[in-house]
N, C-alpha and C positions, 0 to 999 in steps of 0.2 A: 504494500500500500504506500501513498503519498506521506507516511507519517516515519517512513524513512529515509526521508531524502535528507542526505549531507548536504547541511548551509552550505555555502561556498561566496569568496568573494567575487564581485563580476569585473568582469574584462576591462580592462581600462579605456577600453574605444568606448562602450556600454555606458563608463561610470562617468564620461564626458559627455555625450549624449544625454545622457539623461538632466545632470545639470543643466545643462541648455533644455529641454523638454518642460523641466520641471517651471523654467522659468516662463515658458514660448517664446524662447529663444532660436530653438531649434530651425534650423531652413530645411524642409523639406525635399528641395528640391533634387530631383535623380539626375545623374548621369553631369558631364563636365568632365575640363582637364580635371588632374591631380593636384593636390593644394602641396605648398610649399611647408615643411615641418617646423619653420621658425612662426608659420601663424595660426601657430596651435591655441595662441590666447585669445587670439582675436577674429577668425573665421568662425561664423556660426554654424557651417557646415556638418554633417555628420561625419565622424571621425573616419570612417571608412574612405573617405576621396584623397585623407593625408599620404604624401611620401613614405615610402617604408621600406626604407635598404639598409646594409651595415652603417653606411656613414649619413646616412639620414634617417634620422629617427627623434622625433617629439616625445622632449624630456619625458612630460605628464604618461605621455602612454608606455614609454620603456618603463617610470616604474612602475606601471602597473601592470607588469609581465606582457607588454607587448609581445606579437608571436617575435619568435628568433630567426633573424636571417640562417646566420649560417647551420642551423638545425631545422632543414626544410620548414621553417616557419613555425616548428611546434612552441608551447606556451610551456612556459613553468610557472607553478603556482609558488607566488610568495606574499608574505605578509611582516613587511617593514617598516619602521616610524616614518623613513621619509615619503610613504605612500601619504598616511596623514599631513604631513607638513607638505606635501606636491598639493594636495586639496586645498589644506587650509591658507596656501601663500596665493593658490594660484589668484588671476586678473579674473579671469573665465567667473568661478566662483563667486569673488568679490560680486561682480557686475550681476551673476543671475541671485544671489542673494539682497539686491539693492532694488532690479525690476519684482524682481518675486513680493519682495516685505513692501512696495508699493501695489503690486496689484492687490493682494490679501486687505493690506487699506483699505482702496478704496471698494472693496466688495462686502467688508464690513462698514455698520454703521461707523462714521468719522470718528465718533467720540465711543466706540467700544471699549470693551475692555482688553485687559492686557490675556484677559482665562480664554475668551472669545479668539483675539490673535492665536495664542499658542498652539487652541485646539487644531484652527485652521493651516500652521505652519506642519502640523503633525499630520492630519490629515493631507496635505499638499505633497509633503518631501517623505514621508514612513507611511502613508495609505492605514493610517490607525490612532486610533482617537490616545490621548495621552493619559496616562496612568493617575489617579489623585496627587502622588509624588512627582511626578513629571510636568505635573498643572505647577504645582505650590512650589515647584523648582525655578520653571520660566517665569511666572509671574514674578517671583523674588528676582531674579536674574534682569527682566524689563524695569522693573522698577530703580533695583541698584545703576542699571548702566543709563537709563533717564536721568539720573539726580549725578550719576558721575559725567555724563556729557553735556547736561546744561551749565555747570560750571566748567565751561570749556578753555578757561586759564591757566587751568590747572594739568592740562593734560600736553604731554609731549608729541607734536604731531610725527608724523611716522612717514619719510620721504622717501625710505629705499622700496627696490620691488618695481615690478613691472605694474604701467599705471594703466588705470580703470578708465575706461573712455564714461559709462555714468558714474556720476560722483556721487560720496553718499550724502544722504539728507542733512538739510540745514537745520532741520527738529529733532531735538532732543531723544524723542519717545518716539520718534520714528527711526531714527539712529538705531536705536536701542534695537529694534525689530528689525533692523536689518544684520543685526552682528547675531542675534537668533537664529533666523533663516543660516546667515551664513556657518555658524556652530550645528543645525541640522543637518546642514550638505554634507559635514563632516562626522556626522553620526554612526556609526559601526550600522545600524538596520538600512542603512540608503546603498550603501557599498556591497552588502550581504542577501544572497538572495537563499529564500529559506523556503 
């Protein structure tokens, strides 16, 4: 039966795709040349049209065990920090967690709550309603980083890293829900398919 299937983590072509999906980002669009592997951050393409030889290969998807040239293309499976840290630095992300925690906005009431948001970012990025602990986490979590980004003097701005063509919000509490979103993308249930 289905109640033995081995989780497993998904492909890193999959685990781009779907960031851009999740955000409607995604270009649909079939067929075209080949895309060049340096605009890995920045084509909304589906990962499948990128370059893929020894000497070209897009960072984000080598770690994610892109298949292997010179091993007729087979995959190995691994699970390393800097799969995490390729998610969490990437531009890609940044960007679909900044359109993603605007459209969740405006599709809730403007002045909802922060339990409302969360449930919605859960259900958007994990296809699953969040746990009482998971609620009473984010909401703490929206509120803390509201009250930490409105006194925004106090905060060191952050200039390295490949830059974000949307920038994030000028509002506090919408900030807040965008580094949310962005902390879901990088969620162990978004990468693992069960």
């Amino acid at each position: 039966g289905l109640w033995h299937f081995p989780s497993r983590r998904l492909e890193g072509e999959v685990v781009r795709d779907s960031v851009l999906a999740a955000a409607g980002l995604l270009d649909p669009a079939m067929g075209g040349p080949d895309i060049d592997q340096s605009q890995g951050e920045t084509v909304h393409r589906r990962s499948i049209y990128f370059r893929h030889a020894h000497e070209k290969q897009m960072e984000f998807l080598r770690l994610f065990d892109a298949p292997n040239v010179a091993e007729c293309y087979r995959r190995a499976e691994s699970i390393i920090p800097q799969q995490s840290l390729a998610q969490a630095n990437s531009a890609l992300t940044r960007e679909a967690a900044r359109v993603s925690a605007a459209r969740l906005s405006r599709q809730l009431d403007p002045e909802g709550s922060d339990a409302d948001f969360g449930d919605a970012a859960f259900e958007l990025l994990l296809a699953r309603r969040p746990t009482d602990d998971e609620r009473a986490t984010c909401e703490a979590f929206l509120s803390r980083q509201a009250a930490m980004l409105a006194g925004g003097s106090k905060l060191t701005p952050f200039a390295e890293g490949p830059q974000v063509r949307v920038p994030p919000s000028t509002d506090a509490r919408q900030r807040a829900r965008e580094s949310l979103l962005h902390v879901l993308f990088n969620h162990h249930e978004f990468v693992t398919l069960r």
